[in-house]
N, C-alpha and C positions, 0 to 999 in steps of 0.2 A: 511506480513512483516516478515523478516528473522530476527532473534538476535543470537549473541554468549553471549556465559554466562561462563566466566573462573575464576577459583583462581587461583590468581598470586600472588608471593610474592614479595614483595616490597624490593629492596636496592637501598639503596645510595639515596630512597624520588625518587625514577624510576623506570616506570615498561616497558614491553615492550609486547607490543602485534600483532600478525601473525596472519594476517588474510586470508582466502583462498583467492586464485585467482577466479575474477570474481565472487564474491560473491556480493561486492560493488563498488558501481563506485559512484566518487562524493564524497559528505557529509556526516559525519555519525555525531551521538550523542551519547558522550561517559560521561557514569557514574559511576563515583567511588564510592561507598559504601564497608564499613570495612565490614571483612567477621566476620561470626559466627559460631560457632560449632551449632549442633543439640541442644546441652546442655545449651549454651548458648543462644540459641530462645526461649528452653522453658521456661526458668528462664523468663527471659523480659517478655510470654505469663503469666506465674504464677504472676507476679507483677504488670501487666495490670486488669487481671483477680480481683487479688485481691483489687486492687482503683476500681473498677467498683463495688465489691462487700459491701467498704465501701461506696461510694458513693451511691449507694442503699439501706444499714442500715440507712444513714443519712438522705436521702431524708425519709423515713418509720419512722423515729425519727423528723423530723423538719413536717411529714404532720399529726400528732398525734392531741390528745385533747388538747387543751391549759386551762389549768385556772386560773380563774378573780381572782381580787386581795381579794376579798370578799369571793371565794370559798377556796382560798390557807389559808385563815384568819382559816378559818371555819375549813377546815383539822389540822392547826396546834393547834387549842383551842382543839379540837378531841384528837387529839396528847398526846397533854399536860396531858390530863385528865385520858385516858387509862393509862400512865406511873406513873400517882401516887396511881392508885391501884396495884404496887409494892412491 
C-alpha cells in the first residue's frame, strides 16, 4: 500500500491536494486529522501518561485493606485514648 502524508494549510475551510501521476488510479481514502507540533504530541503523551498514572494509584488505593465497621470502632476508641494522654 502506497500513502502520501502532507501538511497543508487550510483556507477559506479548503485545501488542495496534488497527487503524482499514476500513483492512483480509482478510489482513494482520504483523512483529515488536525496537525500537531512535536510539542504539542508530547503534552497530550504527558497527560495520557499521567490518567494512566492516576488511574494506577487508584486502582492500588481501591485494591487496599478494607476495614469492618467493628475494626474502624476499635481504631477510633484507640484514637480517642492515645490523645487524651495529652
Amino acid at each position: 500500500m502506497q500513502a502520501i502524508r502532507k501538511i497543508i494549510k487550510v483556507e477559506n475551510n479548503q485545501l488542495q491536494i496534488d497527487l503524482p501521476e499514476n500513483l492512483f488510479s480509482g478510489l482513494v481514502e482520504v483523512i483529515i486529522l488536525p496537525f500537531k507540533s512535536k510539542e504539542e504530541k508530547k503534552e497530550v503523551i504527558q497527560k495520557k501518561e499521567l490518567a494512566n498514572d492516576l488511574n494506577d494509584f487508584q486502582k492500588l488505593l481501591l485494591s487496599g485493606p478494607i476495614m469492618s465497621d467493628e475494626e474502624l470502632k476499635f481504631f477510633n476508641d484507640k484514637k480517642t485514648h492515645f490523645n487524651r494522654w495529652k
